[in-house]
C-alpha positions in Angstrom: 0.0 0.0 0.0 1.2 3.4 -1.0 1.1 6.9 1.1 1.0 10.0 -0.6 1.6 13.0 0.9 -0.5 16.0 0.7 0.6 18.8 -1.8 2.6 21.5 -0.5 1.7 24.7 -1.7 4.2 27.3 -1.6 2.8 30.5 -0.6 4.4 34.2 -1.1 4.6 36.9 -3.6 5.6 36.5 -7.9 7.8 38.7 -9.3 4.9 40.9 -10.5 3.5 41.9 -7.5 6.8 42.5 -5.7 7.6 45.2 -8.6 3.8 46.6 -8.6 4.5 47.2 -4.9 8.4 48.9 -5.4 6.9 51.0 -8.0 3.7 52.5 -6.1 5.8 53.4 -3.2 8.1 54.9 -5.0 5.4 57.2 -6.5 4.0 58.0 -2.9 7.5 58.4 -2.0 8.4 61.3 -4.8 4.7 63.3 -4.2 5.1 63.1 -0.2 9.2 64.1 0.1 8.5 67.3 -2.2 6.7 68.3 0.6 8.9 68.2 3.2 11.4 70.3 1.0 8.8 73.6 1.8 9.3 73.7 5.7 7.8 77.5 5.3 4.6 76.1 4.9 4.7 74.0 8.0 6.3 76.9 9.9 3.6 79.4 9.4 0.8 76.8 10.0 2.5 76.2 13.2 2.6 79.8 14.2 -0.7 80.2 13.2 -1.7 77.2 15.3 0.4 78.5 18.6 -1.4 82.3 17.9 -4.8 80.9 18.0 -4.1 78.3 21.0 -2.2 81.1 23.2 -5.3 83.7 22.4 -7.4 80.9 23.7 -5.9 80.7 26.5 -5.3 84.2 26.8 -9.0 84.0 27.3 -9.7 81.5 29.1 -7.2 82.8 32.2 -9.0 86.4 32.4 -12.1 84.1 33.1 -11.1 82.1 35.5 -8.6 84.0 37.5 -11.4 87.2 36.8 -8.3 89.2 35.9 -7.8 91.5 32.7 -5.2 89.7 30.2 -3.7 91.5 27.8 -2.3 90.4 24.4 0.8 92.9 23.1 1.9 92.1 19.4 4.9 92.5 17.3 5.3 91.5 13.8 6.4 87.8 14.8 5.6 87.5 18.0 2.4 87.7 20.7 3.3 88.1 24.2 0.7 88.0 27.3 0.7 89.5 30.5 -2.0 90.0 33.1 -3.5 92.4 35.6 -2.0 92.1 39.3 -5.6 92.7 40.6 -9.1 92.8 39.7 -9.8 95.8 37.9 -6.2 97.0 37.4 -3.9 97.2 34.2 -1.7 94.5 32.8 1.3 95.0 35.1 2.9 90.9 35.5 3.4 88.6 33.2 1.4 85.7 32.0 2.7 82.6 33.0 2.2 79.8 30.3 0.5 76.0 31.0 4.2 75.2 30.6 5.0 77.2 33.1 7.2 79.4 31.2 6.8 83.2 31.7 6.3 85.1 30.0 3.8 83.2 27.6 5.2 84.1 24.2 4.5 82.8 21.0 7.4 83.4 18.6 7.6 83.1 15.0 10.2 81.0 13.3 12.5 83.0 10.7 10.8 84.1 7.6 7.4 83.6 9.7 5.1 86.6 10.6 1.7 88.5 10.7 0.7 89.9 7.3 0.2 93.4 9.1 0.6 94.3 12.6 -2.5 93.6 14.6 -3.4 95.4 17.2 -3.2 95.3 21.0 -5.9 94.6 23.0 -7.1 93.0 26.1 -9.4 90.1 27.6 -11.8 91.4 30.7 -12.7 89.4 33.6 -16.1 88.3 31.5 -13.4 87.5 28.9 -14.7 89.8 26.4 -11.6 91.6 24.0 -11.3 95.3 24.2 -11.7 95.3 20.1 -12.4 92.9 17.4 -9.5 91.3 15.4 -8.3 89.7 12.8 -5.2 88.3 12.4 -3.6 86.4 9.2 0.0 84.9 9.1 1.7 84.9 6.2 1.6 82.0 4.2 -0.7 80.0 6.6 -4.4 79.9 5.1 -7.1 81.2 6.6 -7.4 84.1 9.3 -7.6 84.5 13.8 -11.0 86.0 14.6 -11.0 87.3 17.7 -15.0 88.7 18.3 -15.2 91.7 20.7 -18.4 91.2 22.4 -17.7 87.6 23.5 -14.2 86.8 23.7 -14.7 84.2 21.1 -11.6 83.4 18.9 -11.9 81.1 16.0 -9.8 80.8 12.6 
């Protein structure tokens, strides 16, 4: 009596589909490293994204510590401080959830506001002392800062 032995199937990839694969990644590969080669982009949606988050919490602080918090501006940079007091001026700076002080959100090089926006401050019902609207350059869309509630939004 004779025993046979099942048939072994060898199992893996032909030649073909190992290629198909090399090939596809390699397209994927060229359109995604092209943009790394840009970092401004990246750089001024990241200081776009650190503006809006430390308005935000700009915001949120003169709420909950019932303070005044203002929000000073130069081209590349927003820097907060807040009132010592109730009631009182911006006089001590802002210390970050970081706990870096003063809470400053810097622009990298070549990074910066289309045009200078203005100073102004959050109130203890964290409403801003004006409406704004900031854009950074090369980052789409703009900050909306609304002055009867507080309310910032891109």
């Amino acid at each position: 009596m004779r025993v046979e032995k099942p048939a072994m199937r060898i199992r893996g990839f032909s030649l073909v589909e190992l290629s198909m694969v090399m090939v596809i990644t390699g397209i994927l590969a060229v359109a995604a490293i092209s943009r790394f080669f840009d970092r401004q982009t990246f750089e001024s949606r990241g200081f776009y994204d650190e503006t809006l988050a430390a308005l935000r919490y700009a915001q949120k602080t003169a709420i909950a510590q019932r303070r005044n918090v203002c929000v000073t501006f130069t081209t590349s940079s927003a820097t907060l401080t807040i009132a010592s007091a109730f009631g009182s001026a911006c006089d001590t700076d802002l210390t970050g959830p970081t706990g870096t002080t003063p809470f400053a959100v810097t622009a990298r090089s070549g990074v910066a506001f289309a045009a200078l926006p203005t100073n102004f401050q959050f109130s203890a019902l964290g409403q801003a002392s004006l409406s704004q609207t900031l854009q950074v350059v090369g980052a789409a869309g703009n900050i909306v800062v609304e002055q009867e509630t507080g309310y910032v939004h891109p």
